[in-house]
Structure formats: structure tokens, C-alpha cells
C-alpha positions as CSV (number, residue, x, y, z in Angstrom):
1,X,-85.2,-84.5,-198.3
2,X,-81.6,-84.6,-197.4
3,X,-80.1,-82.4,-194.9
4,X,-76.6,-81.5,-195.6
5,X,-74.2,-79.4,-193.2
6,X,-72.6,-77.2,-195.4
7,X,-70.6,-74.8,-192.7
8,X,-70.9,-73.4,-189.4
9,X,-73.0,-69.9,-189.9
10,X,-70.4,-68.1,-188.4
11,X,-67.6,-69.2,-190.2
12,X,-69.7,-68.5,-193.2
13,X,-69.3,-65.0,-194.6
14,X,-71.7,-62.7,-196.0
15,X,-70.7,-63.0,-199.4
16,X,-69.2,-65.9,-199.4
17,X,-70.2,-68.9,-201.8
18,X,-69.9,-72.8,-201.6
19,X,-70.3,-75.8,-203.9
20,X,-70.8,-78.5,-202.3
21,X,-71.2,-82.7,-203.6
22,X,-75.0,-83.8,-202.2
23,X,-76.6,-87.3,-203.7
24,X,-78.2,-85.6,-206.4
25,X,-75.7,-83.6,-207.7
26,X,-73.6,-80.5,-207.0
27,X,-75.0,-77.7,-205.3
28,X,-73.8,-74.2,-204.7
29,X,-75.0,-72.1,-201.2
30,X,-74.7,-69.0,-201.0
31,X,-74.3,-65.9,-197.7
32,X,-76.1,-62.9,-199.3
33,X,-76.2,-60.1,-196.0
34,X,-76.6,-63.6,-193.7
35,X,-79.4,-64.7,-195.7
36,X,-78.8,-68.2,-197.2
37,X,-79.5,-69.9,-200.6
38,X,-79.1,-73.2,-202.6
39,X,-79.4,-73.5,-206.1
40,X,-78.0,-76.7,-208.3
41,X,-74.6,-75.9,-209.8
42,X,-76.2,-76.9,-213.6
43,X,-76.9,-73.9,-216.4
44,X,-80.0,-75.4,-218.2
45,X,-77.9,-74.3,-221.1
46,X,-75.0,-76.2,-221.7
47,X,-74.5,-77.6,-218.4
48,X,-71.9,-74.9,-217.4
49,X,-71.0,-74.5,-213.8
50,X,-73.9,-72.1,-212.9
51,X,-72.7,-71.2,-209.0
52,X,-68.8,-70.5,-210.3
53,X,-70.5,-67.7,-211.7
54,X,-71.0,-63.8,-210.1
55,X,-74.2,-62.7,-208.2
56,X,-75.4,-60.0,-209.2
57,X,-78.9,-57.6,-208.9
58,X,-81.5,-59.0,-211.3
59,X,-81.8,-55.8,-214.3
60,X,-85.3,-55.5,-215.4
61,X,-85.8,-53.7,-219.2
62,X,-88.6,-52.4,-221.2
63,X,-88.6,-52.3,-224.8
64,X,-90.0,-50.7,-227.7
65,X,-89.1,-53.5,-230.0
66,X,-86.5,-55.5,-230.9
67,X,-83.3,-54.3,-229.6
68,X,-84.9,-50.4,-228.7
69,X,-84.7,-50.5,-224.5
70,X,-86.9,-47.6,-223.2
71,X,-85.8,-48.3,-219.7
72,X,-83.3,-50.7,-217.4
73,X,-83.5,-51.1,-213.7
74,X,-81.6,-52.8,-211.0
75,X,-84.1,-54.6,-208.8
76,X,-83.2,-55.6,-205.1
77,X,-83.4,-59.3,-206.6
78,X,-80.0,-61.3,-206.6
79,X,-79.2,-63.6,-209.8
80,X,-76.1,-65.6,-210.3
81,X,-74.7,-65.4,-213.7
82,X,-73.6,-69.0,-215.5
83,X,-70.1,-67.8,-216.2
84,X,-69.9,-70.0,-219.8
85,X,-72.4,-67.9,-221.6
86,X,-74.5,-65.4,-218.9
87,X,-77.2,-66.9,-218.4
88,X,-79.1,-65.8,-214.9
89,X,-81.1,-67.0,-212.1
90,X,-83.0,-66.3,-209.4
91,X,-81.0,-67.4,-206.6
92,X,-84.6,-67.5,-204.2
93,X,-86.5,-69.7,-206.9
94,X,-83.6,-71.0,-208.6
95,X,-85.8,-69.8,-212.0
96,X,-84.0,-68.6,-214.9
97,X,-84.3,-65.2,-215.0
98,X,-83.6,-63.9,-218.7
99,X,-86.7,-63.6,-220.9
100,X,-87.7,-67.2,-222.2
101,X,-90.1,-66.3,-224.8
């Protein structure tokens, strides 16, 4: 695995986000409350530029059927948004996190 020094921690932010050029492609790290993630800068849905998009907390629904939500929740989870078309993930895993059924 590559190391790559991305920033000094304390001239990184909480909050603060950036994409950075590694050999295998762009990546985007990320200060959420001084905790620290990497996730590749690539939605698996049309390529957008996944870590240009927001972070957000991960909403969790259940559903009757189609289209009939019983219940939404914000979880303590952070997602970043792909900010083409809104597609999420996990910024811990890097998984998507809508429902891929």
C-alpha cells in the first residue's frame, strides 16, 4: 500500500475535505470531528466526482410499499453525496449506501 501525506493534522480542519492525485487515482480525505477518511473520488454511477459532493448523516427509511415511508431516521453514520445525481456512501466503508436491490 502507498502512503500518501495528505496535510499536517493540525492544519487540517474538522470539516474540512481534500482530493488529492495518488497512483491509482483520485482520492478525497476527509476531517469529520478529527476523525479521518479516504474514499476514491469515482460515483460507481457515472463516474461523477463523488468527494466534490456534501457529507451528510446517512437517513435510514422503512416502507410499506413502493413509495409509502412509514418512518425516516438520521443515523450517527456520515455519507457523502455524489453531487451529479445523489448517490451516497459510507465514508467508513466507502459502500454505497442507497438501497441496491
Amino acid at each position: 500500500m502507498t502512503q500518501v501525506h495528505v496535510e499536517d493534522a493540525d492544519a487540517f480542519e474538522p470539516g474540512a475535505k481534500r482530493i488529492i492525485e495518488t497512483d491509482r487515482g483520485s482520492v478525497g480525505v476527509f476531517n469529520i470531528d478529527n476523525e479521518y477518511f479516504a474514499i476514491l473520488d469515482t460515483c460507481a454511477h457515472q463516474g461523477g466526482p463523488l468527494c466534490e459532493g456534501t457529507v451528510l448523516n446517512h437517513v435510514t427509511a422503512e416502507f410499506n410499499d413502493v413509495g409509502q415511508r412509514v418512518t425516516e431516521k438520521f443515523t450517527d453514520e456520515n455519507v457523502v453525496k455524489c453531487p451529479w445525481h445523489g448517490w451516497e456512501y459510507h465514508l467508513d466503508s466507502g459502500d454505497f449506501a442507497g438501497d441496491n436491490k
